[in-house]
C-alpha distance (Angstrom), angle and dihedral (degrees) to the residues before:
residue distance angle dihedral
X1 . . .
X2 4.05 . .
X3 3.73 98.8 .
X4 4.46 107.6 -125.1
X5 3.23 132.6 152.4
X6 4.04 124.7 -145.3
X7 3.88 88.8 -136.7
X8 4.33 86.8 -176.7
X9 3.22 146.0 -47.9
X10 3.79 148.1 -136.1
X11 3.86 152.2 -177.7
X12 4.05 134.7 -175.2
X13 3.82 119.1 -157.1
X14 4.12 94.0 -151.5
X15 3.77 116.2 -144.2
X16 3.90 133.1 -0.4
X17 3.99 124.2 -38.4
X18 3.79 112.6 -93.6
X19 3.62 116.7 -153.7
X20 4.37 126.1 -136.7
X21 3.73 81.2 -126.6
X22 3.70 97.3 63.3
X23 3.83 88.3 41.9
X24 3.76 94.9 50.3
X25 3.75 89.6 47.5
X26 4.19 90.4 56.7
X27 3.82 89.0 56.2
X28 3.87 105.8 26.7
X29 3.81 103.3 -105.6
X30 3.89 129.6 131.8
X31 3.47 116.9 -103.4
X32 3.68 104.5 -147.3
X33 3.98 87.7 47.2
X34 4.29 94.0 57.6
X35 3.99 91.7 33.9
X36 3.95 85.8 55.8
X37 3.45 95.0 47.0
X38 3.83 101.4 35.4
X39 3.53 95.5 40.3
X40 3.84 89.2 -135.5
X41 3.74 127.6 131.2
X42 3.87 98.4 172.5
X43 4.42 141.3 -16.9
X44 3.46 127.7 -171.8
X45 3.60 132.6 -103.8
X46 3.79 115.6 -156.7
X47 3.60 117.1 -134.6
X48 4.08 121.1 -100.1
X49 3.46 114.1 -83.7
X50 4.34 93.9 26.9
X51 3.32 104.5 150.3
X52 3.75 120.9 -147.5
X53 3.72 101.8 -143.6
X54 3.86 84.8 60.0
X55 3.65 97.6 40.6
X56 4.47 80.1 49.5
X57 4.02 80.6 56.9
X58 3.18 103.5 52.8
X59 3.94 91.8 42.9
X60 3.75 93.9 51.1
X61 3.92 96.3 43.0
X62 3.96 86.6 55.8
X63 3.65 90.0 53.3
X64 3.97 91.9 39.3
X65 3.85 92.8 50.7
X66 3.74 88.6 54.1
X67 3.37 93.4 47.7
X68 3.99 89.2 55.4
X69 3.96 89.1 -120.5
X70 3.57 137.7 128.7
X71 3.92 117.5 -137.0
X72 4.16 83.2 -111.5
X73 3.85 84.7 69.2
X74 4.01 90.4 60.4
X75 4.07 117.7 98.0
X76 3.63 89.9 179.4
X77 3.45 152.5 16.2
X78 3.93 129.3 -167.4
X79 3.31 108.8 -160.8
X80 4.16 112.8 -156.6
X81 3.46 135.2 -159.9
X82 4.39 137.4 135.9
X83 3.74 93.5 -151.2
X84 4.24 104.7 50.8
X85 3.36 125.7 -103.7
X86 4.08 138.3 -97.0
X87 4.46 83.2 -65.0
X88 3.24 133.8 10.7
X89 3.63 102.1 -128.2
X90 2.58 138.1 50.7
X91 4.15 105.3 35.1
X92 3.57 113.0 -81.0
X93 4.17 80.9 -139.5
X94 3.51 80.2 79.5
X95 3.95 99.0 58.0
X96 4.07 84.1 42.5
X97 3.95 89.3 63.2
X98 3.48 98.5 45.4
X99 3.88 92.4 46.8
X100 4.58 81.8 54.3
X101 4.18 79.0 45.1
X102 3.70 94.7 -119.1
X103 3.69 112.0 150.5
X104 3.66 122.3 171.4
X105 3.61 103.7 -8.5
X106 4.12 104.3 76.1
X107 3.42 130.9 51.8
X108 3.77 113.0 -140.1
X109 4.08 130.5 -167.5
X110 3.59 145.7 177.6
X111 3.70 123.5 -107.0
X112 3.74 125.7 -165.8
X113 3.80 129.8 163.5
X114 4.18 100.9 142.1
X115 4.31 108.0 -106.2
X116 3.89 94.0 -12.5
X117 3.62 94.5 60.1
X118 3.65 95.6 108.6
X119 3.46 97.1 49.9
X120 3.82 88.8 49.1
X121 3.45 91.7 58.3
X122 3.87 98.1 45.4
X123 3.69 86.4 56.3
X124 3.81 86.6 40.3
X125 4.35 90.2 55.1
X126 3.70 96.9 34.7
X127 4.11 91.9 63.7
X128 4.03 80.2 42.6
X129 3.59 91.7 55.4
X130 3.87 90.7 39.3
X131 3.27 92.7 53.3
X132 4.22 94.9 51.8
X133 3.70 96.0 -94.3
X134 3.64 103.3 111.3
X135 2.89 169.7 160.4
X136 3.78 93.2 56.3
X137 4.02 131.8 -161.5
X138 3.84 119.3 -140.1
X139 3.35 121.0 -171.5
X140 3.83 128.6 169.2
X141 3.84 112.0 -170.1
X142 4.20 119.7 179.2
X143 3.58 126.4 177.3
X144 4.05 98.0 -173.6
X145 3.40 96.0 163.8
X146 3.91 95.2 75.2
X147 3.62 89.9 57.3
X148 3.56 99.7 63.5
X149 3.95 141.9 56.2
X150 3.94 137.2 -160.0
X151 3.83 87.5 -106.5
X152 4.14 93.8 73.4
X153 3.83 98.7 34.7
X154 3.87 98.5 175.1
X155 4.14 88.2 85.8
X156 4.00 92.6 26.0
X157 4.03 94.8 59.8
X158 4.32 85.7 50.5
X159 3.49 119.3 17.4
X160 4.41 113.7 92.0
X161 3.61 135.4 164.5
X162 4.17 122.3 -98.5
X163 3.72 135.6 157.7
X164 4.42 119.6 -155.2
X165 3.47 121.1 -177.7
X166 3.68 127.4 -177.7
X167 4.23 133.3 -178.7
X168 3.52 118.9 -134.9
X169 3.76 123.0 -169.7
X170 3.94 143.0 143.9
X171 3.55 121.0 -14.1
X172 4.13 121.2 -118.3
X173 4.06 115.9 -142.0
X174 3.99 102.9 -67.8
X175 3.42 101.9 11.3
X176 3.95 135.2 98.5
X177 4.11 127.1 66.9
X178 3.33 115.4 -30.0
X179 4.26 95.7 -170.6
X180 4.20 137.3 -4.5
X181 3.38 128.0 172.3
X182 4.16 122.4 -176.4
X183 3.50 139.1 176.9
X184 3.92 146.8 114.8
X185 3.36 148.9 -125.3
X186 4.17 118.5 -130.8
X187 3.36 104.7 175.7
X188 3.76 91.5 70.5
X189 3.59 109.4 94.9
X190 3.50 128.5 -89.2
X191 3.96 106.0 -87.5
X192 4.12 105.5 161.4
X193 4.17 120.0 29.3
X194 3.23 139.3 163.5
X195 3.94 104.6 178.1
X196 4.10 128.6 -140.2
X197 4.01 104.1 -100.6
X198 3.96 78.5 -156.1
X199 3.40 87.4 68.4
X200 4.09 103.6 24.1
X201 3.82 86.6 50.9
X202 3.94 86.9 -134.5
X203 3.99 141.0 76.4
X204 3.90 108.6 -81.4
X205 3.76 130.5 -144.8
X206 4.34 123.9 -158.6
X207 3.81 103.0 -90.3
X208 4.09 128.5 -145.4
X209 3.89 101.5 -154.8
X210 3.70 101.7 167.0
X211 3.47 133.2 57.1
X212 4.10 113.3 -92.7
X213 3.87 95.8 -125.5
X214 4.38 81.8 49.4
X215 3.70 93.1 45.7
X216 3.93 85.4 51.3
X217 3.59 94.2 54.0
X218 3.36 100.7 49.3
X219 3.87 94.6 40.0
X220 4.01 89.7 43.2
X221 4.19 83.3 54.8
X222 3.89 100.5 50.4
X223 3.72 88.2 44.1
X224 3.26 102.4 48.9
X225 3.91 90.3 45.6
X226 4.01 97.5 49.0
X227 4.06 80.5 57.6
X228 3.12 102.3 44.9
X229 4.20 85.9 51.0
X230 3.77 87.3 52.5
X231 3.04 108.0 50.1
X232 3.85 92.4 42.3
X233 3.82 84.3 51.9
X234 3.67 87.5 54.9
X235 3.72 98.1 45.2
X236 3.76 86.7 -130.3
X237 3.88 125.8 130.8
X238 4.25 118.7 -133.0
X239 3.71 93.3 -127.0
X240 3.57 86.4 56.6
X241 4.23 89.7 54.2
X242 3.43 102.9 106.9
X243 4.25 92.6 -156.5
X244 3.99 130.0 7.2
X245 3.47 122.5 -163.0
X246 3.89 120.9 -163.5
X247 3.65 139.0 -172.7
X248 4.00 108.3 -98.2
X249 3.93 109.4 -156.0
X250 4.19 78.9 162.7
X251 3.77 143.6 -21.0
X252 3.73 97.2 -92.1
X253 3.67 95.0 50.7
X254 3.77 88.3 49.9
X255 3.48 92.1 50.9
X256 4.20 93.2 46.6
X257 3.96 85.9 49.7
X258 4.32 96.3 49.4
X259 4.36 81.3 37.4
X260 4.10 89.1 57.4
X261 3.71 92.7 41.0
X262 3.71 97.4 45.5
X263 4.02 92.3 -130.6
X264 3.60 121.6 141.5
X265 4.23 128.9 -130.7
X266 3.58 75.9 -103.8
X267 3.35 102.6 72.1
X268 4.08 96.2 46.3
X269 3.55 141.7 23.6
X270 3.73 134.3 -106.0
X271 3.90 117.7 -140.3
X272 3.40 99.8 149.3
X273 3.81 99.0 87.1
X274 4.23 90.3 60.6
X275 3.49 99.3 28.8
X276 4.16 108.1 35.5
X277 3.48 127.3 -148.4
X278 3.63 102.5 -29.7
X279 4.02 96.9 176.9
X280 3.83 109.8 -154.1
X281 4.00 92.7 10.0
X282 3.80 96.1 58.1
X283 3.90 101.6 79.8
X284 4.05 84.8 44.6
X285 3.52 92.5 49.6
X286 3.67 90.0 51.3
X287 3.88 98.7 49.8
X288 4.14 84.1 54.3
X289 4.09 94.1 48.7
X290 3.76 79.5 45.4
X291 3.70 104.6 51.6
X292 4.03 87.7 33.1
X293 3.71 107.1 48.5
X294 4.27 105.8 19.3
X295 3.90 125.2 74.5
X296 4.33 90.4 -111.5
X297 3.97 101.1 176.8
X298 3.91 127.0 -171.9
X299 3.48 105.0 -81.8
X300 3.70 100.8 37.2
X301 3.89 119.9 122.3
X302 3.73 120.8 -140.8
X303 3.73 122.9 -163.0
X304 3.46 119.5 -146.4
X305 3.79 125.3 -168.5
X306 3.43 140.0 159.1
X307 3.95 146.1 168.5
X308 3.69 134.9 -158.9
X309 3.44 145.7 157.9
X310 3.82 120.8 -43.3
X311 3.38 83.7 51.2
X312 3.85 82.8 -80.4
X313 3.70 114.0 178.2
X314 3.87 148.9 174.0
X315 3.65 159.2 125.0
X316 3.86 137.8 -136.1
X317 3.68 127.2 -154.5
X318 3.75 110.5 -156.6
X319 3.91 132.2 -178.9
X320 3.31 119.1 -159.3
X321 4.05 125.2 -136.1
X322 3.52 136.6 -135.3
């Protein structure tokens, strides 16, 4: 076990709810066709001008305030995202600290790795805290909407913007992760992109490459496998997980993923149908509907796991602590 504690956690949905109707009515779809097959009611768009170092601040001083810290206490903060951030150099981690007024005394990063991002970066600040340098901020902020456009509306219909944060810090006796495993597969092809205009020479939108039913294979496979390694690593059966949390690029992928696992709604939350496909944000999101809304006890074991592009992959076993 590597002794962490979730200190708190929190998420911001920026600007007003936007509905699949008023979506499918910009590009000449039926509604009732893409919400049954997305699984996706409404997302959020943030407003013009939303800046994601702020929306980071606002996310991590939800999770800090719950955690009973000030932003002083923080000795790091990973800052997550699979689309960039407000610059590309230097990290917008940076711009995140200042906007909490830290200056000099917390080192601050970028962390990208497509969906998985946030669980790469819990696994990244719980050896951080293991190893003394803690607590640690997370904070995944994604503002999908500006990468896409009517024209291609595979990612328009699903993608939204989110932000999740989450505090890490010292473990208590019998609490922390008990198991990860991460990795990816490369040679697969290229399913999700959104290309460098630095290097394209031209403004870039998020691209769908494969076909969804493909894209839930392969997904449904790495997932599946990083639990399956976790749990084995942990010695722990999944019927004796007391909560699993999944990535949720849409309803019908989160329903494939609880189907293959044999876990019921019960045991997890959906977000997906009122936030979208939130890429790096959606696992963090889930962890603070969790803790939030679900009667999590000491004791209890949640499962995280995630997938994303790449083909990024991983799971989490957490225990939580009195």
């Amino acid at each position: 076990m590597i002794p962490v504690r979730i200190l708190g956690t929190a998420s911001v949905l920026p600007g007003r709810a936007v509905t699949t109707a008023e979506l499918c009515a910009r590009v000449g779809r039926d509604a009732a066709e893409v919400e049954q097959k997305s699984g996706i009611h409404t997302r959020h768009f943030a407003p013009p001008g939303t800046k994601a170092a702020d929306l980071a601040a606002t996310a991590l001083r939800g999770a800090l305030e719950v955690a009973g810290l000030e932003a002083r206490a923080l000795r790091r903060i990973l800052y997550v995202t699979s689309m960039g951030g407000d610059v590309t150099t230097p990290a917008t981690a940076n711009r995140v600290a200042a906007a909490l007024g830290l200056s000099g005394t917390c080192d601050a990063m970028d962390v990208s790795n497509a969906c998985m991002g946030f669980l790469s970066a819990f696994d990244l600040a719980t050896r951080s805290v293991a190893t003394g340098w803690g607590p640690v901020g997370i904070v995944s902020v994604e503002l999908l909407s500006r990468t896409t456009t009517p024209e291609d509306p595979r990612p328009y219909l699903v993608l939204g913007d989110a932000a999740a944060a989450a505090v890490l810090g010292a473990g208590r006796p019998g609490e922390g992760v008990l198991g990860v495993a991460l990795g990816n597969d490369g040679t697969l092809p290229t399913d999700v992109v959104l290309e460098n205009p630095h290097a394209t020479g031209k403004p870039e939108r998020m691209r769908f490459l494969t076909p969804s039913k493909e894209m839930t294979r392969v997904a449904l496979d790495a997932l599946l496998g990083a639990a399956r390694s976790v749990l084995n690593e942990a010695g722990v059966a999944l019927r004796e997980v007391e909560w699993v949390l999944t990535h949720q690029p849409n309803g019908s992928m989160l329903e494939a993923i609880l189907g293959a696992m044999d876990v019921t709604l019960e045991r997890s939350v959906r977000v997906v149908d009122t936030v979208g496909s939130v890429g790096s944000a959606s696992l963090g999101v889930g962890l603070d509907r969790l803790l939030r809304t679900r009667p999590v006890k000491p004791g209890d074991r949640i499962l995280l796991v995630g997938v994303g592009a790449g083909v990024a992959h991983g799971a989490v076993l957490y225990r939580v602590g009195g």
